[in-house]
OpenMM code with the backbone's topology and positions (N, CA, C; nanometers):
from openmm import Vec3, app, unit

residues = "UNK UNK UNK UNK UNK UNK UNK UNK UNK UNK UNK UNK UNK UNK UNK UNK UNK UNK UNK UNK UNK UNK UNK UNK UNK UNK UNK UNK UNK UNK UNK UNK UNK UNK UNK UNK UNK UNK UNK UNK UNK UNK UNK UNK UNK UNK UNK UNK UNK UNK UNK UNK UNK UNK UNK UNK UNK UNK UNK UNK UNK UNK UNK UNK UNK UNK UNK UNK UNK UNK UNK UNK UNK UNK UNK UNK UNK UNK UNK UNK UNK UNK UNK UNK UNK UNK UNK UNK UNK UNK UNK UNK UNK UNK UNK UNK UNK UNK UNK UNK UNK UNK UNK UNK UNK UNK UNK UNK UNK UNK UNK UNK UNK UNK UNK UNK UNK UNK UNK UNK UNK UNK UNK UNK UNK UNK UNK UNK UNK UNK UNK UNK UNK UNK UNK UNK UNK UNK UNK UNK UNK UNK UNK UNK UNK UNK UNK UNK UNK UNK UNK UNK".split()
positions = [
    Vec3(0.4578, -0.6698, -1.3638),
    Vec3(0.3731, -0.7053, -1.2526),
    Vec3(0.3472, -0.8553, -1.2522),
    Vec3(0.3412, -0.9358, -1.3745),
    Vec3(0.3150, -1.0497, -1.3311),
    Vec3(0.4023, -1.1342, -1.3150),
    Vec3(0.5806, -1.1006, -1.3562),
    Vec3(0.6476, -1.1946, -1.2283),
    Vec3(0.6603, -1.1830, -1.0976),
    Vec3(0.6559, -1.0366, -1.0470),
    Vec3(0.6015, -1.0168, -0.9149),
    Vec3(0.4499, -1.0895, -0.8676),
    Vec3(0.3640, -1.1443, -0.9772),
    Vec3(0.2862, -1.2258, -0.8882),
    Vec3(0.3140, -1.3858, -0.9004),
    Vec3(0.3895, -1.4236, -0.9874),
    Vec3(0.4487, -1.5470, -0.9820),
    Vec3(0.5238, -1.5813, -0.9144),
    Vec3(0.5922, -1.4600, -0.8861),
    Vec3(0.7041, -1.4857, -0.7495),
    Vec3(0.6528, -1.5130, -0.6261),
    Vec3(0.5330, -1.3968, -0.5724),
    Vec3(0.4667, -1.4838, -0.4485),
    Vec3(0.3968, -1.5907, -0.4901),
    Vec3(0.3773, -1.6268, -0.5934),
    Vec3(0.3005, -1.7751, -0.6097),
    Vec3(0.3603, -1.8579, -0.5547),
    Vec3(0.5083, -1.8698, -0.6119),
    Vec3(0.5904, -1.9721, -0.5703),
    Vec3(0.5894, -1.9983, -0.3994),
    Vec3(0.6178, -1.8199, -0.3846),
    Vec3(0.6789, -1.8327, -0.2285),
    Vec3(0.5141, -1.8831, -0.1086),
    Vec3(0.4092, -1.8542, -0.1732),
    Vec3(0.3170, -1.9269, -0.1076),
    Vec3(0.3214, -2.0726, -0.1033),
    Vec3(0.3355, -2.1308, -0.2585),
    Vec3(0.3430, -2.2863, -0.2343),
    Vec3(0.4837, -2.3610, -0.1352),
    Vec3(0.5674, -2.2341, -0.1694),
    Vec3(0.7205, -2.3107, -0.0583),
    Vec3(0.6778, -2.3115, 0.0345),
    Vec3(0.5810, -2.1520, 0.1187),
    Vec3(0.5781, -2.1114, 0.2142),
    Vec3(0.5739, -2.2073, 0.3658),
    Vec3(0.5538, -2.3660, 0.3231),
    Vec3(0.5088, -2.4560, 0.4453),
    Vec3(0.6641, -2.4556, 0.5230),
    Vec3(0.7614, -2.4128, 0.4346),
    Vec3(0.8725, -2.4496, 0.5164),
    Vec3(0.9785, -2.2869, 0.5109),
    Vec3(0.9067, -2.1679, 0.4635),
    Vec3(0.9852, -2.0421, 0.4682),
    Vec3(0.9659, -1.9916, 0.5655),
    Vec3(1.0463, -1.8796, 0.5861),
    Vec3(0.9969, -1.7877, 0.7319),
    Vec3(0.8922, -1.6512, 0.6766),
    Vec3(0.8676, -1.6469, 0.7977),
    Vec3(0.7135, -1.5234, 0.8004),
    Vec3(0.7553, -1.4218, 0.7206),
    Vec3(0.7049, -1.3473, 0.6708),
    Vec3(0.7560, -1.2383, 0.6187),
    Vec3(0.8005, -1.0929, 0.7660),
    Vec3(0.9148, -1.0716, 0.6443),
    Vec3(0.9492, -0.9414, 0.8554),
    Vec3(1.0363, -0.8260, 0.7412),
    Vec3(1.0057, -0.7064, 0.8294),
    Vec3(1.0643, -0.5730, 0.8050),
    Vec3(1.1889, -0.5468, 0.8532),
    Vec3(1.3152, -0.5579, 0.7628),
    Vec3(1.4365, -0.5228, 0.8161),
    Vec3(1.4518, -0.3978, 0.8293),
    Vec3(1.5031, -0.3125, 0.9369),
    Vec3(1.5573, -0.1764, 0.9205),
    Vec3(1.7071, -0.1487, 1.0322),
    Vec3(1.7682, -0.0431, 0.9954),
    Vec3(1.8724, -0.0690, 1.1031),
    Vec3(1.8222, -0.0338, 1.2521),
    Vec3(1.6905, -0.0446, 1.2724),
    Vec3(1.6548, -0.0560, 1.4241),
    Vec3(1.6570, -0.1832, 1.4435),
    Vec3(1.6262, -0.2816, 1.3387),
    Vec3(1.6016, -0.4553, 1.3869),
    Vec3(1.5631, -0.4888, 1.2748),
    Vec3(1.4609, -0.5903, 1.3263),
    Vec3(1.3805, -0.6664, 1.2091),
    Vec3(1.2715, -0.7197, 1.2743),
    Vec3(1.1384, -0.7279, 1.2883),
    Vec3(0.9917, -0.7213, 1.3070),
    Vec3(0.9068, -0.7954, 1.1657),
    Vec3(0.9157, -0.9637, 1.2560),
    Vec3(0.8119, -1.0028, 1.1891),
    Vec3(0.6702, -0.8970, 1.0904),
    Vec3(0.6099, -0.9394, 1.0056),
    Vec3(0.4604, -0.8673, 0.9422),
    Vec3(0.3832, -0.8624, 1.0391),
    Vec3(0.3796, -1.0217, 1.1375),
    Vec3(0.2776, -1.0306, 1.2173),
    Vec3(0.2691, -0.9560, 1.3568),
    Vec3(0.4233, -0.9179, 1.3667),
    Vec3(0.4280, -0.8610, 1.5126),
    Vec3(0.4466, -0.7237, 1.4922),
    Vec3(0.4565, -0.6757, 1.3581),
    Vec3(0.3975, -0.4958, 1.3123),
    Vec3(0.2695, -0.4666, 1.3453),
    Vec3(0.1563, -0.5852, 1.2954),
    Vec3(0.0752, -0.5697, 1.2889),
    Vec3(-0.0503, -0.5837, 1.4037),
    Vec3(0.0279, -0.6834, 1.5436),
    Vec3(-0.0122, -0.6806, 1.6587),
    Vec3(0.0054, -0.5526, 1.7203),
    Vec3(0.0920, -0.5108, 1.6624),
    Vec3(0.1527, -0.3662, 1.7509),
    Vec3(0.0700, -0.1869, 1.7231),
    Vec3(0.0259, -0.2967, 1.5830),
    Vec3(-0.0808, -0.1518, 1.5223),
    Vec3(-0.1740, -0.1960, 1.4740),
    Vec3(-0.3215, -0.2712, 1.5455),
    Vec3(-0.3883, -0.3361, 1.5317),
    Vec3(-0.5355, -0.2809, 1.4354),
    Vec3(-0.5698, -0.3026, 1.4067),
    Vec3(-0.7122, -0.1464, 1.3072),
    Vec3(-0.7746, -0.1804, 1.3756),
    Vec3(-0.8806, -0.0647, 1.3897),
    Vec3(-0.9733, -0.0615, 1.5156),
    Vec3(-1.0913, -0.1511, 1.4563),
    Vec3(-1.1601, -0.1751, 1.4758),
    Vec3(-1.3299, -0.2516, 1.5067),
    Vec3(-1.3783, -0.1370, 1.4083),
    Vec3(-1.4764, -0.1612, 1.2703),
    Vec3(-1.5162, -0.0857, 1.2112),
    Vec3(-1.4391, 0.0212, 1.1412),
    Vec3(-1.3156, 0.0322, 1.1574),
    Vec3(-1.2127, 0.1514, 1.0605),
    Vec3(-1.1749, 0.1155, 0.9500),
    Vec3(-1.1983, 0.2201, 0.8599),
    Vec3(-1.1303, 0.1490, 0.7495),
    Vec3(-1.0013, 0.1545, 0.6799),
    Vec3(-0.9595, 0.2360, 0.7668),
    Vec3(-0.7438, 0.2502, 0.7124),
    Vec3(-0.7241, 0.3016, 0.7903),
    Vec3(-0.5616, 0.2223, 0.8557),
    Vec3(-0.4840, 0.2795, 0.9474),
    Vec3(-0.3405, 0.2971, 0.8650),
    Vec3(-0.3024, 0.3802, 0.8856),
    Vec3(-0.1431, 0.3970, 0.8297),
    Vec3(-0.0306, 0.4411, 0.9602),
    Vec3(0.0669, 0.3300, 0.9489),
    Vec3(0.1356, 0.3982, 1.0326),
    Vec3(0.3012, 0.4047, 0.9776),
    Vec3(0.3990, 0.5182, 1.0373),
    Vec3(0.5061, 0.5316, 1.0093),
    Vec3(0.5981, 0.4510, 1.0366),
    Vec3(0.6696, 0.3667, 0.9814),
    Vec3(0.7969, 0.2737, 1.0602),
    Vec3(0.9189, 0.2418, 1.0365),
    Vec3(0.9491, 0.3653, 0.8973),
    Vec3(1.0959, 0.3517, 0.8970),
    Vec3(1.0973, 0.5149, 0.8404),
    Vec3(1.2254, 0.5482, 0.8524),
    Vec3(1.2406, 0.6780, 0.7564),
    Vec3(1.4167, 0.6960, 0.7800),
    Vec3(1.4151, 0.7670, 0.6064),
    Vec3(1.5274, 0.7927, 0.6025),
    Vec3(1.5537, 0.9715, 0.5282),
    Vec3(1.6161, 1.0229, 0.5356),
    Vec3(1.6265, 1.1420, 0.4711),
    Vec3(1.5341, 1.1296, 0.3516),
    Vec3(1.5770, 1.0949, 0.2659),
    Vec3(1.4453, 1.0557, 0.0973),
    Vec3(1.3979, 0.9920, 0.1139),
    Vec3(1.2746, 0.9163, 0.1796),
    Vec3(1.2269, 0.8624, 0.2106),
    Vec3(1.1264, 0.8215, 0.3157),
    Vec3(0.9578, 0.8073, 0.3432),
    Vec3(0.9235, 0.7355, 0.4772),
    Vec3(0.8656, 0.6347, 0.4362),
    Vec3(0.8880, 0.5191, 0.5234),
    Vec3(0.8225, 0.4059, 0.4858),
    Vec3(0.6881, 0.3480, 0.6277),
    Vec3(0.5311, 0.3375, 0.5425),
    Vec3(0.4264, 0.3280, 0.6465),
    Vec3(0.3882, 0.1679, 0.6336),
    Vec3(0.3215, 0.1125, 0.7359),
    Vec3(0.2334, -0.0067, 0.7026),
    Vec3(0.1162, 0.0497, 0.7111),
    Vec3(0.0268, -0.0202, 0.5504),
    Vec3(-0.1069, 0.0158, 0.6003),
    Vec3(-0.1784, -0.0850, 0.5683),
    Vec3(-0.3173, -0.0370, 0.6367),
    Vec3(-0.4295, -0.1510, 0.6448),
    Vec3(-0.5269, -0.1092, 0.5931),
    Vec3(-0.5949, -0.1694, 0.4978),
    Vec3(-0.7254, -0.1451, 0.4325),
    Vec3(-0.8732, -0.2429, 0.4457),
    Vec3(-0.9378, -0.1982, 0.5240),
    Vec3(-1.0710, -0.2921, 0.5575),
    Vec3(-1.1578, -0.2562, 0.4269),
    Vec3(-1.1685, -0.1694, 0.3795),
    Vec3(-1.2584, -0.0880, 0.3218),
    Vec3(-1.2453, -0.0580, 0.2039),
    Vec3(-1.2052, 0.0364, 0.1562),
    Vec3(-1.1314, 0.1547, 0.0763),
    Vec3(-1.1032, 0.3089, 0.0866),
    Vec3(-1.0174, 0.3304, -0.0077),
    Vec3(-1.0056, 0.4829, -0.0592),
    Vec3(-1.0952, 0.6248, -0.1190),
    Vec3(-1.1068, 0.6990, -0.0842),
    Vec3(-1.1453, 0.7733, -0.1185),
    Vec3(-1.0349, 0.8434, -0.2739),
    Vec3(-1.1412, 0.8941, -0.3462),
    Vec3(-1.0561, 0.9313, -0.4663),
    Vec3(-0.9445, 1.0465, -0.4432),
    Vec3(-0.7904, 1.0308, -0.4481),
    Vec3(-0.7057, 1.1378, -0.3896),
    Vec3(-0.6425, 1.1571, -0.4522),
    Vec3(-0.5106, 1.2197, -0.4351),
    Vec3(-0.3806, 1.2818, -0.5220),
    Vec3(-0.3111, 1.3211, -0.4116),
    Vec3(-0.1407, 1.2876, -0.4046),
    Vec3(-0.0865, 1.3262, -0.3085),
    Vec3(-0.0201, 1.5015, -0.3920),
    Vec3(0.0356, 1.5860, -0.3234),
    Vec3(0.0690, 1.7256, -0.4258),
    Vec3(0.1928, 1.6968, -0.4369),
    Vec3(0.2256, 1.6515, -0.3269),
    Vec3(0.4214, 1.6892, -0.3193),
    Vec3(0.4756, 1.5371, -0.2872),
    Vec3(0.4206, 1.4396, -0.3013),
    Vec3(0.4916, 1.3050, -0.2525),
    Vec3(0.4852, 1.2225, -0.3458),
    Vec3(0.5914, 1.1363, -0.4075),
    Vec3(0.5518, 1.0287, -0.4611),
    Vec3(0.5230, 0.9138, -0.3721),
    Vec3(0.4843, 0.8547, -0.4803),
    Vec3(0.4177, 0.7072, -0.3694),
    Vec3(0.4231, 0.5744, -0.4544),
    Vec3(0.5279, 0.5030, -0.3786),
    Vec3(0.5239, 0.3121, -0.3934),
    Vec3(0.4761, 0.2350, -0.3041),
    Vec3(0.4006, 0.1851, -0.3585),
    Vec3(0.2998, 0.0229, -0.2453),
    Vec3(0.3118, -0.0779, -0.3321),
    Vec3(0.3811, -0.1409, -0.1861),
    Vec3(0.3784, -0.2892, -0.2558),
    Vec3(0.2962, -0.3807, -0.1722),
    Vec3(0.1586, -0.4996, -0.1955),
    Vec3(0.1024, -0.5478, -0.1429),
    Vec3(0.1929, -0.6649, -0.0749),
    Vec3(0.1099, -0.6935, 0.0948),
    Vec3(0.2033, -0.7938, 0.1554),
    Vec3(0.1012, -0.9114, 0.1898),
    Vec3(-0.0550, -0.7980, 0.1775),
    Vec3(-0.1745, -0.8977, 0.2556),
    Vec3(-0.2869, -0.8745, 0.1447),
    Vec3(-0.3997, -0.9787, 0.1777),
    Vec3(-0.4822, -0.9299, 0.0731),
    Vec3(-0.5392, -0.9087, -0.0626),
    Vec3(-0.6009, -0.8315, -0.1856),
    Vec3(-0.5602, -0.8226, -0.2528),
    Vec3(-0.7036, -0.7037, -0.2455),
    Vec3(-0.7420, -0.6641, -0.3617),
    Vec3(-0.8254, -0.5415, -0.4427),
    Vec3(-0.7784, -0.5065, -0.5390),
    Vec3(-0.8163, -0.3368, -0.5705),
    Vec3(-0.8068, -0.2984, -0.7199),
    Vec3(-0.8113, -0.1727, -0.6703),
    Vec3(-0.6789, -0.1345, -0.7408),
    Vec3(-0.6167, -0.0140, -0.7361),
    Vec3(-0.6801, 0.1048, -0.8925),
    Vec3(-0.7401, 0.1688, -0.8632),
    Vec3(-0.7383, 0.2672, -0.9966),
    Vec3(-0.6565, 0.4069, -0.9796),
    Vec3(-0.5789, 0.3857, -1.0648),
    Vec3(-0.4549, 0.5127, -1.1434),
    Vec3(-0.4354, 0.5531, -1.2436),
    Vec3(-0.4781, 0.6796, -1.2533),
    Vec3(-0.4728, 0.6842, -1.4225),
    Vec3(-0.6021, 0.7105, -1.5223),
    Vec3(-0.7179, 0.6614, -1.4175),
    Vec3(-0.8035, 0.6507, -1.4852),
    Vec3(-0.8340, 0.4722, -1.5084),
    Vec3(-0.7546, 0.3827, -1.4695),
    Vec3(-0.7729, 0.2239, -1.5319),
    Vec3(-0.7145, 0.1695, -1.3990),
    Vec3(-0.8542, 0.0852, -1.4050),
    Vec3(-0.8453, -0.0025, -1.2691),
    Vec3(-0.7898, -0.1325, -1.2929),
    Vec3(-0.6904, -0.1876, -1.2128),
    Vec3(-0.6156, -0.3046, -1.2272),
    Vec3(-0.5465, -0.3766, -1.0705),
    Vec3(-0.5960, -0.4910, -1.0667),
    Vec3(-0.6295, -0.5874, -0.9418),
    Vec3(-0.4494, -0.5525, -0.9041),
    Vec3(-0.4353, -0.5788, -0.7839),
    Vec3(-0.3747, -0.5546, -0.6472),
    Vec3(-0.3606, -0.6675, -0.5795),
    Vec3(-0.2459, -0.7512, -0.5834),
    Vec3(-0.2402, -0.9119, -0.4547),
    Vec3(-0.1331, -0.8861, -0.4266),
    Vec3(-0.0789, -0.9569, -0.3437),
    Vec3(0.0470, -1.0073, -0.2790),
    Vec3(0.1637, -1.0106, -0.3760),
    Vec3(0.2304, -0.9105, -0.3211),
    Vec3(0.3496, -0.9307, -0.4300),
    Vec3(0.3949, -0.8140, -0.5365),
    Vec3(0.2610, -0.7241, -0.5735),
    Vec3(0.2265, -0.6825, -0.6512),
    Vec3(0.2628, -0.5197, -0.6127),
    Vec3(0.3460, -0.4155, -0.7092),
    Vec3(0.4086, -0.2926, -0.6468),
    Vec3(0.3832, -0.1980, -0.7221),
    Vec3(0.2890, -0.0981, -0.6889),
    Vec3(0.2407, 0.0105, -0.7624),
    Vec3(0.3260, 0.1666, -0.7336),
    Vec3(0.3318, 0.2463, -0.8882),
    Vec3(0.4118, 0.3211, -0.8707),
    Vec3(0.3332, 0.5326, -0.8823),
    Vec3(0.3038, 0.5588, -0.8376),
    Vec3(0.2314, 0.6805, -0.8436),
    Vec3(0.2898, 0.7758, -0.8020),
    Vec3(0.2907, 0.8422, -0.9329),
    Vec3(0.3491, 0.9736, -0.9092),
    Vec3(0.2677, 1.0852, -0.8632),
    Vec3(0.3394, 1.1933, -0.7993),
    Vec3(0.2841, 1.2982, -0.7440),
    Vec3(0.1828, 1.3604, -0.8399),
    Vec3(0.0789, 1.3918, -0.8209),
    Vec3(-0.0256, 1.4844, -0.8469),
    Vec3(-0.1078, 1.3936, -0.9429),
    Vec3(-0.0735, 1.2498, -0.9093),
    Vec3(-0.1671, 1.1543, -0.9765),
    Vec3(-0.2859, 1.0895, -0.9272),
    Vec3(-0.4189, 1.1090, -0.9946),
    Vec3(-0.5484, 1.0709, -0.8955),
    Vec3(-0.5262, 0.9184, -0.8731),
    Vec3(-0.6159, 0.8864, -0.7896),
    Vec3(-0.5818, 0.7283, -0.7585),
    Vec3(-0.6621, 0.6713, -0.6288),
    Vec3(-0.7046, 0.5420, -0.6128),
    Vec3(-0.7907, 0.4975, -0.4728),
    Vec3(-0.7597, 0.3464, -0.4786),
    Vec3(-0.7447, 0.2842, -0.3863),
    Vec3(-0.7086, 0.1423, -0.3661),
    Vec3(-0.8667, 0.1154, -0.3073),
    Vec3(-0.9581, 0.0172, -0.3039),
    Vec3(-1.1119, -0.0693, -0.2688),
    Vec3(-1.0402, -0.2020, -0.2554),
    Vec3(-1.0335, -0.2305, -0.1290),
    Vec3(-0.9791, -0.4031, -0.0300),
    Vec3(-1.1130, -0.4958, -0.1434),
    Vec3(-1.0939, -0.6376, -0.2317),
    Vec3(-1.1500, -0.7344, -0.1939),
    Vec3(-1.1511, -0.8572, -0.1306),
    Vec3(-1.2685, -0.9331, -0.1045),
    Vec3(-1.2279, -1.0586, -0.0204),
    Vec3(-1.2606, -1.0315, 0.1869),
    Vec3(-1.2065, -1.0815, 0.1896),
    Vec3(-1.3092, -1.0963, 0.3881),
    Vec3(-1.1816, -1.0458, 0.4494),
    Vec3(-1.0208, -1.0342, 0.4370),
    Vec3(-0.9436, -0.9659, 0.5276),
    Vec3(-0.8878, -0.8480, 0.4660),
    Vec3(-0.8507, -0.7827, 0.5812),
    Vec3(-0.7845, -0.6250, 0.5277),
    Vec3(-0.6622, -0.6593, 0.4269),
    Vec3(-0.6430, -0.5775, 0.3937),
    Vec3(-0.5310, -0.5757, 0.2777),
    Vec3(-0.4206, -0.4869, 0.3824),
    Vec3(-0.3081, -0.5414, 0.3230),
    Vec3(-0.1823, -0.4718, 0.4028),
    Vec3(-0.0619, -0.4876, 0.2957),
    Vec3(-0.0364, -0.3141, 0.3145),
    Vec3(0.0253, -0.3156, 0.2442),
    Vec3(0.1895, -0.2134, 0.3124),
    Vec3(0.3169, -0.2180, 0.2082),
    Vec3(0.3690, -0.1151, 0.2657),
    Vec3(0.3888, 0.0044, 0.1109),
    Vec3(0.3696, 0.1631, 0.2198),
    Vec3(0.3541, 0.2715, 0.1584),
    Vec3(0.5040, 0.3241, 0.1647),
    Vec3(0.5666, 0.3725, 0.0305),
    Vec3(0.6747, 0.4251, 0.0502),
    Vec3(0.6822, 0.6082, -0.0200),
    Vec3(0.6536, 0.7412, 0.0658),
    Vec3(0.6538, 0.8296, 0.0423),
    Vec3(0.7920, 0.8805, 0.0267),
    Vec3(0.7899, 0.9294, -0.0912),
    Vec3(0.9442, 1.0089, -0.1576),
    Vec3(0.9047, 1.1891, -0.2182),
    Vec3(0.9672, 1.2805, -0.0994),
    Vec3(1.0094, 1.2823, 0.0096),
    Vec3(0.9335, 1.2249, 0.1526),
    Vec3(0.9711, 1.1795, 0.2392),
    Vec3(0.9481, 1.1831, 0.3310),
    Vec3(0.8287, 1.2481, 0.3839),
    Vec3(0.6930, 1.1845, 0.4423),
    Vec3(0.5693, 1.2592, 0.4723),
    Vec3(0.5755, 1.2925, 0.6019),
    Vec3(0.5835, 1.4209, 0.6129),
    Vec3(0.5729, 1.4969, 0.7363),
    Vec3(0.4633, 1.5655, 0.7983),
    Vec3(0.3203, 1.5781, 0.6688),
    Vec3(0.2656, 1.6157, 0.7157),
    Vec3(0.1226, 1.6120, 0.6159),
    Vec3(0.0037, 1.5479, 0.6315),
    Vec3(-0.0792, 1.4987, 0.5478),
    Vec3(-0.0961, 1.5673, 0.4097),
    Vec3(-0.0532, 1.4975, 0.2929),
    Vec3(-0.0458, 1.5362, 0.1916),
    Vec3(-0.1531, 1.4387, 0.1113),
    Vec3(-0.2578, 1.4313, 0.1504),
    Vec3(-0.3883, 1.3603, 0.0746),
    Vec3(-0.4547, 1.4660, -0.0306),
    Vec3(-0.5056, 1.4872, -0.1027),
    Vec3(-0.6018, 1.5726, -0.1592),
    Vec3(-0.7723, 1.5503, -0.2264),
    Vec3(-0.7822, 1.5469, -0.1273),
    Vec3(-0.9420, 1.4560, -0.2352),
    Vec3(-0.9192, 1.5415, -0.3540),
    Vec3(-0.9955, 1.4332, -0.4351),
    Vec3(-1.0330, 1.4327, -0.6037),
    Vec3(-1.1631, 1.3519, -0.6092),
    Vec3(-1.2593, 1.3983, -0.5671),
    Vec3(-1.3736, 1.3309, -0.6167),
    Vec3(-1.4390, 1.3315, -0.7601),
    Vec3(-1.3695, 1.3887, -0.8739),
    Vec3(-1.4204, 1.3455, -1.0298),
    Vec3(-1.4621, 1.2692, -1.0320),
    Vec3(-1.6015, 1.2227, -1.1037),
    Vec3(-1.6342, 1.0935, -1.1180),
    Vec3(-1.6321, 1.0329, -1.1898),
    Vec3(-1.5318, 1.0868, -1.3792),
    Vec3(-1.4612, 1.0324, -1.4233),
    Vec3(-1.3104, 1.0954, -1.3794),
    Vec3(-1.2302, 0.9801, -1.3963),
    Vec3(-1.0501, 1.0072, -1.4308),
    Vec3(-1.0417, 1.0802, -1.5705),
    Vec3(-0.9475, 1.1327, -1.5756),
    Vec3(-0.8758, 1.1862, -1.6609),
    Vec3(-0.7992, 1.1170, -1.7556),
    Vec3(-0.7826, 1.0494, -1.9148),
    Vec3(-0.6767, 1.0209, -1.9603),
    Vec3(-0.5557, 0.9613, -1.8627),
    Vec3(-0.5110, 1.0671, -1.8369),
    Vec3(-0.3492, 1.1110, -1.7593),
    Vec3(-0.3768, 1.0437, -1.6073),
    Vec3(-0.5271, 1.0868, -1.5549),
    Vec3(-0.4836, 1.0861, -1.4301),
    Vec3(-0.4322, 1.1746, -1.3690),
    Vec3(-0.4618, 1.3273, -1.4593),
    Vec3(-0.4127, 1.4379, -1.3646),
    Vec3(-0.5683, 1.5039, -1.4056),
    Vec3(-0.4995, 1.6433, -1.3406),
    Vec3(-0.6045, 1.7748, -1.3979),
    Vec3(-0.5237, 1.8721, -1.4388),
] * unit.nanometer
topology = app.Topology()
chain = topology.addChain("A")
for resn in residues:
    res = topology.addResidue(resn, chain)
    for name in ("N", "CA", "C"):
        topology.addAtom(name, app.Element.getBySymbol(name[0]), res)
């Protein structure tokens, strides 16, 4: 994790002369900023997720975090996020550990877990569900300790 945050270090200090960050897929390629005009979070919400690529093994969402998570577990999906905006603190596992730009978390199915945005803008991130989410696979877990494992 921390050459993934040295790496956006760098690419922030180049950034005066790089291009925006953008989502390639074989539909195109879509600036971050013009994903994010297009799926704007409402006034007072605190996560929007939306779908914007998919492949057989695979869906890939952008999401936005004003707020935070509620304590969850997906049953049947794994899940990779990698931060693009933002930063907070992700707890998995039971052990909470900060979340910026750059930075790619790996959670496996039936693992508890909640992302909490800090700082004054939403956090944005992209969600990559393996298989493919077809149909809300959240589970609250409100324990109010974690588990060792991070399971039950």
């Amino acid at each position: 994790m921390r050459s993934l945050k040295w790496t956006a270090a760098l690419g922030l200090i180049v950034g005066c002369t790089a291009r925006p960050m953008s989502v390639v897929t074989d539909a195109g390629t879509s600036s971050l900023d013009d994903l994010l005009r297009a799926r704007p979070l409402a006034a007072g919400a605190n996560i929007r997720a939306d779908e914007i690529a998919r492949t057989t093994a695979a869906s890939v969402h952008l999401v936005q975090v004003s707020g935070g998570e509620t304590p969850h577990r997906h049953a049947t999906h794994d899940l990779t996020v990698a931060m693009l905006r933002g930063d907070g603190s992700l707890t998995i596992g039971g052990t909470t550990r900060p979340m910026s730009v750059g930075d790619v978390a790996v959670i496996p199915r039936g693992v508890r877990h909640y992302f909490v945005r800090n700082g004054g803008v939403p956090a944005v991130a992209l969600a990559v569900f393996a298989p493919p989410l077809d149909a809300p696979d959240s589970v609250p877990d409100p324990v109010a300790v974690d588990s060792p494992r991070g399971d039950r």
